[in-house]
PyMOL Python script that loads the backbone (N, CA, C, O; Angstrom):
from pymol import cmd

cmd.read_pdbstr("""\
ATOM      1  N   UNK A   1      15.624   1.247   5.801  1.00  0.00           N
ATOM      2  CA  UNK A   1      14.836   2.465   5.898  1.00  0.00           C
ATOM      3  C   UNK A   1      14.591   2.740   7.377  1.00  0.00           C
ATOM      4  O   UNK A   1      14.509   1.817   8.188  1.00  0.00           O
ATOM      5  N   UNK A   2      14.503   3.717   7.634  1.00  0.00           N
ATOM      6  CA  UNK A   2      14.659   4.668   8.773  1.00  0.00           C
ATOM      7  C   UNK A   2      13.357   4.445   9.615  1.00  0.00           C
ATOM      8  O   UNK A   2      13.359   3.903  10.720  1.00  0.00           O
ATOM      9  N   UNK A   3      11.884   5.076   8.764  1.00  0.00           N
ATOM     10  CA  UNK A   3      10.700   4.821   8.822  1.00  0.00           C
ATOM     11  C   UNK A   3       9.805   3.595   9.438  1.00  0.00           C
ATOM     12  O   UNK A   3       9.889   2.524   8.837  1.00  0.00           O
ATOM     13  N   UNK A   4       9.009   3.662  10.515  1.00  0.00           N
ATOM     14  CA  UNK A   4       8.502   2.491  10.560  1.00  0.00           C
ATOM     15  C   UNK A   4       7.303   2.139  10.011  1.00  0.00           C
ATOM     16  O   UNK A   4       6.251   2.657   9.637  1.00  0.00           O
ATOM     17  N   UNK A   5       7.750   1.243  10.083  1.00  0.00           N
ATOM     18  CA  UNK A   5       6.092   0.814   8.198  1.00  0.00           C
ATOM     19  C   UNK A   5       5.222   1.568   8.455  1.00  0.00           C
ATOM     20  O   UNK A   5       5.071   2.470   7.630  1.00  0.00           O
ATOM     21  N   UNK A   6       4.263   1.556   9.692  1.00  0.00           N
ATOM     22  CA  UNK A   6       3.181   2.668   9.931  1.00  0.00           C
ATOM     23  C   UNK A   6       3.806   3.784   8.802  1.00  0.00           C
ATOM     24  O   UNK A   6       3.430   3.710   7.632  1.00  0.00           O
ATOM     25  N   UNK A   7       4.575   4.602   9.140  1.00  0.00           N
ATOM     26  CA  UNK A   7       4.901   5.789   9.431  1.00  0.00           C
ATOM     27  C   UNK A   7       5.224   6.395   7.541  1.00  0.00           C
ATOM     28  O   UNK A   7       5.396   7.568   7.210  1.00  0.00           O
ATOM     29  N   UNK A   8       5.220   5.223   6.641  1.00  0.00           N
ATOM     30  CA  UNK A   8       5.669   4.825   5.193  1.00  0.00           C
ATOM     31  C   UNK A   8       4.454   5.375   4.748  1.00  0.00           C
ATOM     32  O   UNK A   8       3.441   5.400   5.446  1.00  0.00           O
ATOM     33  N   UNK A   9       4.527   5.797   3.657  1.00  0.00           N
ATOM     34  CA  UNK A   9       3.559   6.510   2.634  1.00  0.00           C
ATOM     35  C   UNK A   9       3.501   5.209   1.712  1.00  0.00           C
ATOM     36  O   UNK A   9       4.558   4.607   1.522  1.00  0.00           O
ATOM     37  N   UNK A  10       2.307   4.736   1.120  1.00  0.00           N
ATOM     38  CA  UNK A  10       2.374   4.132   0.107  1.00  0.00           C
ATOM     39  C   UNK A  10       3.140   3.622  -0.749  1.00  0.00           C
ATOM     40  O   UNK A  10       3.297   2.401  -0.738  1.00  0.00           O
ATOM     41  N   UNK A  11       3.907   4.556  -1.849  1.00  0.00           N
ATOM     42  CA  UNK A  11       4.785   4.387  -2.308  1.00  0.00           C
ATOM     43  C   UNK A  11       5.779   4.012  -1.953  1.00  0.00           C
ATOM     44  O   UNK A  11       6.437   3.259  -2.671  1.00  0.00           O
ATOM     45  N   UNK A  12       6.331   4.512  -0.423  1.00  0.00           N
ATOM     46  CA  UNK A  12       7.532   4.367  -0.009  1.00  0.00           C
ATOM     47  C   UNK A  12       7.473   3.038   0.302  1.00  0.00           C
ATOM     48  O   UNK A  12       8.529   2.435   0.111  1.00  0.00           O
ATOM     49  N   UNK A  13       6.294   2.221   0.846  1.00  0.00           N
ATOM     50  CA  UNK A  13       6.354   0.956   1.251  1.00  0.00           C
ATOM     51  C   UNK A  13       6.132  -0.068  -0.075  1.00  0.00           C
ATOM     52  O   UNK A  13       6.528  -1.228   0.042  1.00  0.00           O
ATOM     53  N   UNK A  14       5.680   0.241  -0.973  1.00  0.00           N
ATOM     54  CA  UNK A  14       5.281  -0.348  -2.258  1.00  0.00           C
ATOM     55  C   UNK A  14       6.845  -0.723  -3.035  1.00  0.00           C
ATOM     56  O   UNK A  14       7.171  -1.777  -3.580  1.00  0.00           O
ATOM     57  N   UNK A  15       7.704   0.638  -2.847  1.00  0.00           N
ATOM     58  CA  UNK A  15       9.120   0.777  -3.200  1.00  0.00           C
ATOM     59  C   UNK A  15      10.213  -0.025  -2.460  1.00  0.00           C
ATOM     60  O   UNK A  15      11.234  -0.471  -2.984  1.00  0.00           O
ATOM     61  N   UNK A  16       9.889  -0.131  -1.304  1.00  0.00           N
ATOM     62  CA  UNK A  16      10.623  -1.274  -0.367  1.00  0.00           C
ATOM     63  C   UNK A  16      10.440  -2.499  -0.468  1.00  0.00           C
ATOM     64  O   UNK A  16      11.304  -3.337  -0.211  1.00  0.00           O
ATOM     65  N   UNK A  17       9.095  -2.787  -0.921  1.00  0.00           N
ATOM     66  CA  UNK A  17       8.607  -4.210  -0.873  1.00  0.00           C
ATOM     67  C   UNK A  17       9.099  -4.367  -2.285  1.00  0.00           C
ATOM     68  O   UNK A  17       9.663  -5.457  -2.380  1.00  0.00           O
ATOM     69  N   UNK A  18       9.105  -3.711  -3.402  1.00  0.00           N
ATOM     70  CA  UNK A  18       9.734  -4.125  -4.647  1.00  0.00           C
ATOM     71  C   UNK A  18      11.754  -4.488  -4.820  1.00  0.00           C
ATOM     72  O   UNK A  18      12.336  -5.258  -5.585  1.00  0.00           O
ATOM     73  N   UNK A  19      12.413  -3.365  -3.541  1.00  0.00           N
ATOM     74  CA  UNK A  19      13.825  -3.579  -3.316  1.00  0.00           C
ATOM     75  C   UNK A  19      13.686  -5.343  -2.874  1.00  0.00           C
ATOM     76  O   UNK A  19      14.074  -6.202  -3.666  1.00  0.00           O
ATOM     77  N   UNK A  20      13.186  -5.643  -1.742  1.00  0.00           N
ATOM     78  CA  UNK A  20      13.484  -6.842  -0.959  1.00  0.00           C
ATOM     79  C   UNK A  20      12.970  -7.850  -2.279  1.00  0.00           C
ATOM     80  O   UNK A  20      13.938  -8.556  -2.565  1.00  0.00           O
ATOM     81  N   UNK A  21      11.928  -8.133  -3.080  1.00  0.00           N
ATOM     82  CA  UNK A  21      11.537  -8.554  -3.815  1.00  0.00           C
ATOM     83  C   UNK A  21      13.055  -9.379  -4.788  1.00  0.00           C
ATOM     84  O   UNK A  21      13.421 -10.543  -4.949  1.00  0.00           O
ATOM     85  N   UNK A  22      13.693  -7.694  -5.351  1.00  0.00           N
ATOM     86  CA  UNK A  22      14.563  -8.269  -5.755  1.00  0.00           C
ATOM     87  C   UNK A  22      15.506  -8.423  -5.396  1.00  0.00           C
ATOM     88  O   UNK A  22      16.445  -8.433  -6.192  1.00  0.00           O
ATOM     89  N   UNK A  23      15.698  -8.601  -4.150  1.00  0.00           N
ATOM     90  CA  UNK A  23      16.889  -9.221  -3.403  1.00  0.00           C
ATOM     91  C   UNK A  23      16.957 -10.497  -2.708  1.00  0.00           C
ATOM     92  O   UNK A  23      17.975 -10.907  -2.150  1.00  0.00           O
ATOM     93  N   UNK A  24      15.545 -11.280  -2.768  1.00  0.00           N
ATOM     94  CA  UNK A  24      15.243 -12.338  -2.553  1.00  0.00           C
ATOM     95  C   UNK A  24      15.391 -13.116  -4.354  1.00  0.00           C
ATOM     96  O   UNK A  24      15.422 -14.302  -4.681  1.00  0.00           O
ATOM     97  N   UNK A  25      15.418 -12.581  -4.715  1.00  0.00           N
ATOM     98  CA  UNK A  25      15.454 -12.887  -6.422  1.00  0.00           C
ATOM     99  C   UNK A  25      16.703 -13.282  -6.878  1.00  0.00           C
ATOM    100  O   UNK A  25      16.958 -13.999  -7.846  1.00  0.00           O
ATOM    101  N   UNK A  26      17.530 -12.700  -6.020  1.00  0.00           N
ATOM    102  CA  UNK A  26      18.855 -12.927  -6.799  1.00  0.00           C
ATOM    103  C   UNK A  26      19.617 -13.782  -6.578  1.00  0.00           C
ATOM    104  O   UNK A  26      20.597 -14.131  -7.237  1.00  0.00           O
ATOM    105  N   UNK A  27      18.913 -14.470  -4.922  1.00  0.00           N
ATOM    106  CA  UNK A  27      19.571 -15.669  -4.111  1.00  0.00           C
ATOM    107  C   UNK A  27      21.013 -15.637  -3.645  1.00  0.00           C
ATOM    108  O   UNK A  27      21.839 -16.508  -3.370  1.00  0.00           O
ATOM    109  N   UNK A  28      21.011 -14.406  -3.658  1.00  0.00           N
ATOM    110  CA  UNK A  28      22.407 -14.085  -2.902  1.00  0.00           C
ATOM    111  C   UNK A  28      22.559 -13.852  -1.530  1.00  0.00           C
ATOM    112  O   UNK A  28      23.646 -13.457  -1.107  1.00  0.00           O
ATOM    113  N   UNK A  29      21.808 -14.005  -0.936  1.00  0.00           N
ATOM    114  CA  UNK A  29      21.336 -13.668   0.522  1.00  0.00           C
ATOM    115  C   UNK A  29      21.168 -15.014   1.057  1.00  0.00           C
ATOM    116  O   UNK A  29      20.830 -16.111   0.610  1.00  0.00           O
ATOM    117  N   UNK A  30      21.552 -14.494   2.254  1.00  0.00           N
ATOM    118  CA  UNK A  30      21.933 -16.336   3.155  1.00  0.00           C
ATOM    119  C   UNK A  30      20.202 -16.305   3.317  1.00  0.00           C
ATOM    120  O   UNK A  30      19.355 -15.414   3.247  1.00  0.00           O
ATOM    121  N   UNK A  31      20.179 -17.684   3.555  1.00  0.00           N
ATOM    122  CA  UNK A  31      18.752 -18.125   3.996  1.00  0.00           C
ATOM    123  C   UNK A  31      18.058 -17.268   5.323  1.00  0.00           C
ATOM    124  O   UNK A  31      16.831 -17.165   5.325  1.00  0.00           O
ATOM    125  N   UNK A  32      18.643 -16.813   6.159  1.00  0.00           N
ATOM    126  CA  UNK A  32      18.326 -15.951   7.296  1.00  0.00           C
ATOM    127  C   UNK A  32      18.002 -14.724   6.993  1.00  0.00           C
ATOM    128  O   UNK A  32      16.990 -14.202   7.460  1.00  0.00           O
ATOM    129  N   UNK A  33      19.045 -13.932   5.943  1.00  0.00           N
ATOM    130  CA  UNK A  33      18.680 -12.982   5.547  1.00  0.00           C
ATOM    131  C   UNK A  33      17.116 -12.411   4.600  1.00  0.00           C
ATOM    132  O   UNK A  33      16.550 -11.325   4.474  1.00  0.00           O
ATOM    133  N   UNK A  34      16.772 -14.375   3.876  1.00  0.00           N
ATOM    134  CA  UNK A  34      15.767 -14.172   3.160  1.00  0.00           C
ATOM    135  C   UNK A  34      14.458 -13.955   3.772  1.00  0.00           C
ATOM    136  O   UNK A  34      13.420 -13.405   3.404  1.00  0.00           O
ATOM    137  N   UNK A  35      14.915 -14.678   5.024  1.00  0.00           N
ATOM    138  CA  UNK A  35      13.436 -15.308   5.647  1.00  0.00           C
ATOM    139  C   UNK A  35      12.908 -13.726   6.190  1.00  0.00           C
ATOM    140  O   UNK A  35      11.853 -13.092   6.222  1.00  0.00           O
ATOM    141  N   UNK A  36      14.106 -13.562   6.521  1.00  0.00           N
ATOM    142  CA  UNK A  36      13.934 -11.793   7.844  1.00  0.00           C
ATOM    143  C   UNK A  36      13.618 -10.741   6.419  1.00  0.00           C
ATOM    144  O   UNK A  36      12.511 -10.228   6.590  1.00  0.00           O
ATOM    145  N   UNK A  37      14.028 -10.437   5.551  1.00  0.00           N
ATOM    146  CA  UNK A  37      13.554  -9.859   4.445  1.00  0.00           C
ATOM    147  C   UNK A  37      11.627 -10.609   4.227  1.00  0.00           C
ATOM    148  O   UNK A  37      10.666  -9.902   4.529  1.00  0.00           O
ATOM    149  N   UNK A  38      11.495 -11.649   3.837  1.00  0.00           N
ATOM    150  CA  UNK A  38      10.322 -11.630   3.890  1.00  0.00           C
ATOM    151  C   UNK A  38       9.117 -11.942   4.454  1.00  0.00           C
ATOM    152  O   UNK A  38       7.996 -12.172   4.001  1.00  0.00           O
ATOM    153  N   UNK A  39       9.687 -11.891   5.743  1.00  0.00           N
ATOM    154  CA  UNK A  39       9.229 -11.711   7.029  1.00  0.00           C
ATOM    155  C   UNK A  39       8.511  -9.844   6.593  1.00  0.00           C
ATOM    156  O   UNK A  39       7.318  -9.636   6.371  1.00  0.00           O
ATOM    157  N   UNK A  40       9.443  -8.915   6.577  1.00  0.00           N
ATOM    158  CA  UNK A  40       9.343  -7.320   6.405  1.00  0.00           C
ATOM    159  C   UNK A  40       8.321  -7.072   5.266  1.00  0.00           C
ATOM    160  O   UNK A  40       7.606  -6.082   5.113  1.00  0.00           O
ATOM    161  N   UNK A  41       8.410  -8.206   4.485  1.00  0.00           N
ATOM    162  CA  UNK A  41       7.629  -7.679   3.235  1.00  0.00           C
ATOM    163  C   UNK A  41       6.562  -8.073   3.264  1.00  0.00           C
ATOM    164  O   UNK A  41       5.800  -7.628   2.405  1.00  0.00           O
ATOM    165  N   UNK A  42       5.973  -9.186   4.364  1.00  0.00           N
ATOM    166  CA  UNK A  42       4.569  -9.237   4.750  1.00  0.00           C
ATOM    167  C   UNK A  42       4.111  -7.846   4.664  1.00  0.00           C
ATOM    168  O   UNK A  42       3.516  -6.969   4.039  1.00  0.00           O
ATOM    169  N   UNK A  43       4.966  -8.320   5.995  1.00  0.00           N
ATOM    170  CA  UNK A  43       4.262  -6.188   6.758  1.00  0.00           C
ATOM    171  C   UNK A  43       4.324  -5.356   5.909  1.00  0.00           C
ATOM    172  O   UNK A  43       3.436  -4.505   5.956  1.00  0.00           O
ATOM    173  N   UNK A  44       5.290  -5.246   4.875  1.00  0.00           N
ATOM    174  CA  UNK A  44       4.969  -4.149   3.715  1.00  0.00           C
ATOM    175  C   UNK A  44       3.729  -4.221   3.295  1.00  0.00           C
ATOM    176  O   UNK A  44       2.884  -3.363   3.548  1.00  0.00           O
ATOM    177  N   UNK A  45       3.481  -5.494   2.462  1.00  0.00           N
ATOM    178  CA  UNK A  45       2.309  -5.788   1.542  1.00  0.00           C
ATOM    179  C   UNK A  45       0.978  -5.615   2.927  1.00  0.00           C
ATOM    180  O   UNK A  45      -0.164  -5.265   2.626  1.00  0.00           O
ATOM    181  N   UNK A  46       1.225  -5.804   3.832  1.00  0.00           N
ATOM    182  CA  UNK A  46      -0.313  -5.726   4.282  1.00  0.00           C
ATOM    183  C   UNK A  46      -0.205  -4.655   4.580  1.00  0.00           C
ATOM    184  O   UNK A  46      -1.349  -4.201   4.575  1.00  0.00           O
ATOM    185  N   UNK A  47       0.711  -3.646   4.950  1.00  0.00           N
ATOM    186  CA  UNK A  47       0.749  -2.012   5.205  1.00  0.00           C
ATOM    187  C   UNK A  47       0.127  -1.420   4.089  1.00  0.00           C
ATOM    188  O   UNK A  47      -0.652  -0.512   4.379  1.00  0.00           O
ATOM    189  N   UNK A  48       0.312  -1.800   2.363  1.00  0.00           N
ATOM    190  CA  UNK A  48      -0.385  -1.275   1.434  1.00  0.00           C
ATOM    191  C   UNK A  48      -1.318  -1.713   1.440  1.00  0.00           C
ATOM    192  O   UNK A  48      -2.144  -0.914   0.998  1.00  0.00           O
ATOM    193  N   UNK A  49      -1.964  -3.108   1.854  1.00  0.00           N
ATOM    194  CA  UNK A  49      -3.407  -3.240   1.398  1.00  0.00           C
ATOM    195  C   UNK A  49      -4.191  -2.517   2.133  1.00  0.00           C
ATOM    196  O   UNK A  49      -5.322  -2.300   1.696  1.00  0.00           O
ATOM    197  N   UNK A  50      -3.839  -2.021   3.289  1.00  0.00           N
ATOM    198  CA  UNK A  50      -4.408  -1.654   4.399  1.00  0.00           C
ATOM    199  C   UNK A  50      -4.821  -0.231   3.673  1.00  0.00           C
ATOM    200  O   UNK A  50      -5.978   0.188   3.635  1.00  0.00           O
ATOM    201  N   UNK A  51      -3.641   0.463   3.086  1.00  0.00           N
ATOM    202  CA  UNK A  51      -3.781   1.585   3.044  1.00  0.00           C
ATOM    203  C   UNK A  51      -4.833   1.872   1.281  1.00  0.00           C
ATOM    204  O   UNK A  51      -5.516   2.838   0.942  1.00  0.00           O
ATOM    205  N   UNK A  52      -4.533   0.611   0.566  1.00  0.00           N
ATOM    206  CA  UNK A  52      -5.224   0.745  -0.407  1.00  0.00           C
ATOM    207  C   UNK A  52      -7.437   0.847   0.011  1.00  0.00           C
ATOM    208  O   UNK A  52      -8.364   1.567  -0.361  1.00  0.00           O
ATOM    209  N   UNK A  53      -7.268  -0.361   0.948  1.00  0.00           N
ATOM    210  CA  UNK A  53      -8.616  -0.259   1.798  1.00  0.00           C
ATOM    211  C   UNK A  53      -9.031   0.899   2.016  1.00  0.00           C
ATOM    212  O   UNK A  53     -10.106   1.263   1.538  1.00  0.00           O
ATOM    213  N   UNK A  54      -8.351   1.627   2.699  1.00  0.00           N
ATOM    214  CA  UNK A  54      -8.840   2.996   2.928  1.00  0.00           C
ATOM    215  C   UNK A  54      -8.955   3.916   2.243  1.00  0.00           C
ATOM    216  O   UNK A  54      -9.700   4.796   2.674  1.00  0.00           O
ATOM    217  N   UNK A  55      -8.338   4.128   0.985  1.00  0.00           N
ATOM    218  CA  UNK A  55      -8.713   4.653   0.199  1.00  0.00           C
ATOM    219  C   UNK A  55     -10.084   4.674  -0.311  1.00  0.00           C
ATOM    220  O   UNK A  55     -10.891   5.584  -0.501  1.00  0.00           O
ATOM    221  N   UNK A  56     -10.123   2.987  -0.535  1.00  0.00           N
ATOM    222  CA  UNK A  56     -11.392   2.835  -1.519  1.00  0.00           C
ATOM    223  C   UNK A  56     -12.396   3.638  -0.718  1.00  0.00           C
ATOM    224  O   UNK A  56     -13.147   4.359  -1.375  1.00  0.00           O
ATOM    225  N   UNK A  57     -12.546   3.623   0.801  1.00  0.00           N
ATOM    226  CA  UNK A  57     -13.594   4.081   1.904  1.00  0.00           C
ATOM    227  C   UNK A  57     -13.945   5.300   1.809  1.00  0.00           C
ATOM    228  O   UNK A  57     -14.946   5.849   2.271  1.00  0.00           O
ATOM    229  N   UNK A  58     -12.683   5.930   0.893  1.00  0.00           N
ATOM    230  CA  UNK A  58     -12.859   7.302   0.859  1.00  0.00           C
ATOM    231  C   UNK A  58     -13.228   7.325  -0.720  1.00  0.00           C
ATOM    232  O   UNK A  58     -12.118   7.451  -1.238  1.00  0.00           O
ATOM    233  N   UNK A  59     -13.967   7.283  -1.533  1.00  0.00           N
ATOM    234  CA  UNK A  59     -13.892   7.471  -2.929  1.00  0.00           C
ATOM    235  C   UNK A  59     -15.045   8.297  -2.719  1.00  0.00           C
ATOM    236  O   UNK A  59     -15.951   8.151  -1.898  1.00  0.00           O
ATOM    237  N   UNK A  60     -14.811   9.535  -3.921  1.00  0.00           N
ATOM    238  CA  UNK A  60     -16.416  10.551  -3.780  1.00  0.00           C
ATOM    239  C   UNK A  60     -17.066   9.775  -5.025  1.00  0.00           C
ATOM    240  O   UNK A  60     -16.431   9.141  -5.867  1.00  0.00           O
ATOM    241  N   UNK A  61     -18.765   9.990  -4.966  1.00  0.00           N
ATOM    242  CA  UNK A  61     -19.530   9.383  -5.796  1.00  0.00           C
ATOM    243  C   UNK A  61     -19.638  11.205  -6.699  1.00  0.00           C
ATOM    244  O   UNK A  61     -19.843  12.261  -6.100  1.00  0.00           O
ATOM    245  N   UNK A  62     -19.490  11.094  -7.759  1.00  0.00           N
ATOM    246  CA  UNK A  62     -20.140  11.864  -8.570  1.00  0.00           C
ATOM    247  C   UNK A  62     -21.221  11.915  -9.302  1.00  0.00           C
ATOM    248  O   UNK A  62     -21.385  11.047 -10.159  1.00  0.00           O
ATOM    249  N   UNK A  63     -22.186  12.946  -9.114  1.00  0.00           N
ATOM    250  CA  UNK A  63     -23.573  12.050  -9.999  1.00  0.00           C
ATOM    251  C   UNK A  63     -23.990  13.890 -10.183  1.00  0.00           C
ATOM    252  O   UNK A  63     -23.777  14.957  -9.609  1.00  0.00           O
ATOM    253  N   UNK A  64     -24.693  13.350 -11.369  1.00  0.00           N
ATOM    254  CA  UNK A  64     -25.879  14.447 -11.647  1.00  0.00           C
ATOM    255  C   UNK A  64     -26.917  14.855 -10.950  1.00  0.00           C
ATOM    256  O   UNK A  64     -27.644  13.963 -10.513  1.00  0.00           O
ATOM    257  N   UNK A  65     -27.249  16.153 -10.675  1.00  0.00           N
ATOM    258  CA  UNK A  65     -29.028  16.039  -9.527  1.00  0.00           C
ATOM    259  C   UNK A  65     -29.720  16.389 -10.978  1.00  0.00           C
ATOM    260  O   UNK A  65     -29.241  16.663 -12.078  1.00  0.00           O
ATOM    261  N   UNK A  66     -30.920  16.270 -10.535  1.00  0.00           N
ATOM    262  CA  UNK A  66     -32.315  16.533 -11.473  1.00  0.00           C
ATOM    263  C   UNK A  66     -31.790  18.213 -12.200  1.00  0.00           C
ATOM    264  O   UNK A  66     -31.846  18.239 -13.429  1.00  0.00           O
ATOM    265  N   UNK A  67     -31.334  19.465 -11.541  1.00  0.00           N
ATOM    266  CA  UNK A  67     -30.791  20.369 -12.634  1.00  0.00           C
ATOM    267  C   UNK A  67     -29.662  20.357 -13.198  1.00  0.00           C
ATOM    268  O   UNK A  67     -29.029  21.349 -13.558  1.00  0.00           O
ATOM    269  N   UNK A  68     -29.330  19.163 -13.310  1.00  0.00           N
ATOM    270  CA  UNK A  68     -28.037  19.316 -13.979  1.00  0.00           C
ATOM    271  C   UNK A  68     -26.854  19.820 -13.560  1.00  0.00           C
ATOM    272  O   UNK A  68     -25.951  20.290 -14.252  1.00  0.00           O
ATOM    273  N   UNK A  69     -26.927  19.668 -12.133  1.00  0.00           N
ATOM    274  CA  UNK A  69     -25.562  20.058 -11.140  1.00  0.00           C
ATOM    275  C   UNK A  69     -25.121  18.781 -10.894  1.00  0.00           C
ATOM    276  O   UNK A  69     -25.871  17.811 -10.778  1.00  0.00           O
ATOM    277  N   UNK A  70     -23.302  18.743 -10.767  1.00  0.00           N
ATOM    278  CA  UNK A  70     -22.603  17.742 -10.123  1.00  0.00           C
ATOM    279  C   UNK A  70     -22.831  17.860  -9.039  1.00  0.00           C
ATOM    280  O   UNK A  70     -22.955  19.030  -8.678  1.00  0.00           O
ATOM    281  N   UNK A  71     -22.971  16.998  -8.187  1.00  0.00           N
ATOM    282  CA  UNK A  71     -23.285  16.725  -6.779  1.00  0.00           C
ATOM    283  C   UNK A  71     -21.769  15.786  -6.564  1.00  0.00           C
ATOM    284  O   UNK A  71     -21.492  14.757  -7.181  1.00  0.00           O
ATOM    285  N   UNK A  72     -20.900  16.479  -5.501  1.00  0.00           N
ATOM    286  CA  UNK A  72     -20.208  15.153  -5.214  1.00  0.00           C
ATOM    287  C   UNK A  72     -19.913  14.919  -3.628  1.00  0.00           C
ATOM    288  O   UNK A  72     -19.445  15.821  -2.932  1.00  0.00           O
ATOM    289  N   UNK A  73     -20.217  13.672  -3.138  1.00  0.00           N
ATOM    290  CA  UNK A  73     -20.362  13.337  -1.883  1.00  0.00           C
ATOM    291  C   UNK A  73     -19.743  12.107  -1.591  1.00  0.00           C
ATOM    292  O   UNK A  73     -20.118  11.102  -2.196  1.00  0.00           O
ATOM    293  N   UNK A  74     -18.722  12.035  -0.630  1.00  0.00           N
ATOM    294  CA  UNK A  74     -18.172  11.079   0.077  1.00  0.00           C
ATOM    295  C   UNK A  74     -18.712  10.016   0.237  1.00  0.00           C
ATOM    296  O   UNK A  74     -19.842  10.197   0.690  1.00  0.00           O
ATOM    297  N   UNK A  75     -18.358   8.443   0.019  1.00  0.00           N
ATOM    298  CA  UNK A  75     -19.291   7.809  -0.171  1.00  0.00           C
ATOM    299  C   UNK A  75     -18.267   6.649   0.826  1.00  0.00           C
ATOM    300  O   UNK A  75     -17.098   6.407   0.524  1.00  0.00           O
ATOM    301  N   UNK A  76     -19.027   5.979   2.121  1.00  0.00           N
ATOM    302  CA  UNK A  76     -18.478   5.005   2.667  1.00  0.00           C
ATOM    303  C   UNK A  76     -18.990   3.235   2.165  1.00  0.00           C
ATOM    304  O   UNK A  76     -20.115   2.737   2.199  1.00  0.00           O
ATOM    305  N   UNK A  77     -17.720   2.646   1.740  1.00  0.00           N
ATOM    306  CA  UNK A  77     -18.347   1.589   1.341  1.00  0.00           C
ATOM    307  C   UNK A  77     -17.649   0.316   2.284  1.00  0.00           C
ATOM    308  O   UNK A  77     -18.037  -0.843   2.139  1.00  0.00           O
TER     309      UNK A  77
END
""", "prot")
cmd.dss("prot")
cmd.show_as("cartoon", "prot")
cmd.util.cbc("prot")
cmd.orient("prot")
């Protein structure tokens, strides 16, 4: 992939880390090739947790006020 992990959308890095996954799976890959593959898929997997983190930071709280309006407000956790 072209992209540098930064630069990967979620999916796209979630989708890469599942290719190398199974290409370490199949043991067809010289030992160099495995290590440098999951070497990349660190950085994948912590590129998504990273990005899963931030999500959560962003979740809106929805709640009721006293008339019965949704109130919804950004909530940092």
């Amino acid at each position: 992939m072209s992209k540098s992990i930064e630069e990967m959308s979620f999916e796209e890095a979630l989708s890469e880390l599942e290719n190398i996954v199974k290409r370490i799976d199949t043991g067809q890959e010289s030992l160099a090739d495995a290590v440098s593959n999951f070497e990349f898929g660190v950085a994948l997997k912590d590129h998504c947790e990273k990005m899963l983190k931030e999500s959560r930071l962003k979740i809106e709280k929805v709640t009721t006020n006293s008339e019965n309006k949704i109130d919804i407000t950004e909530i940092e956790i």
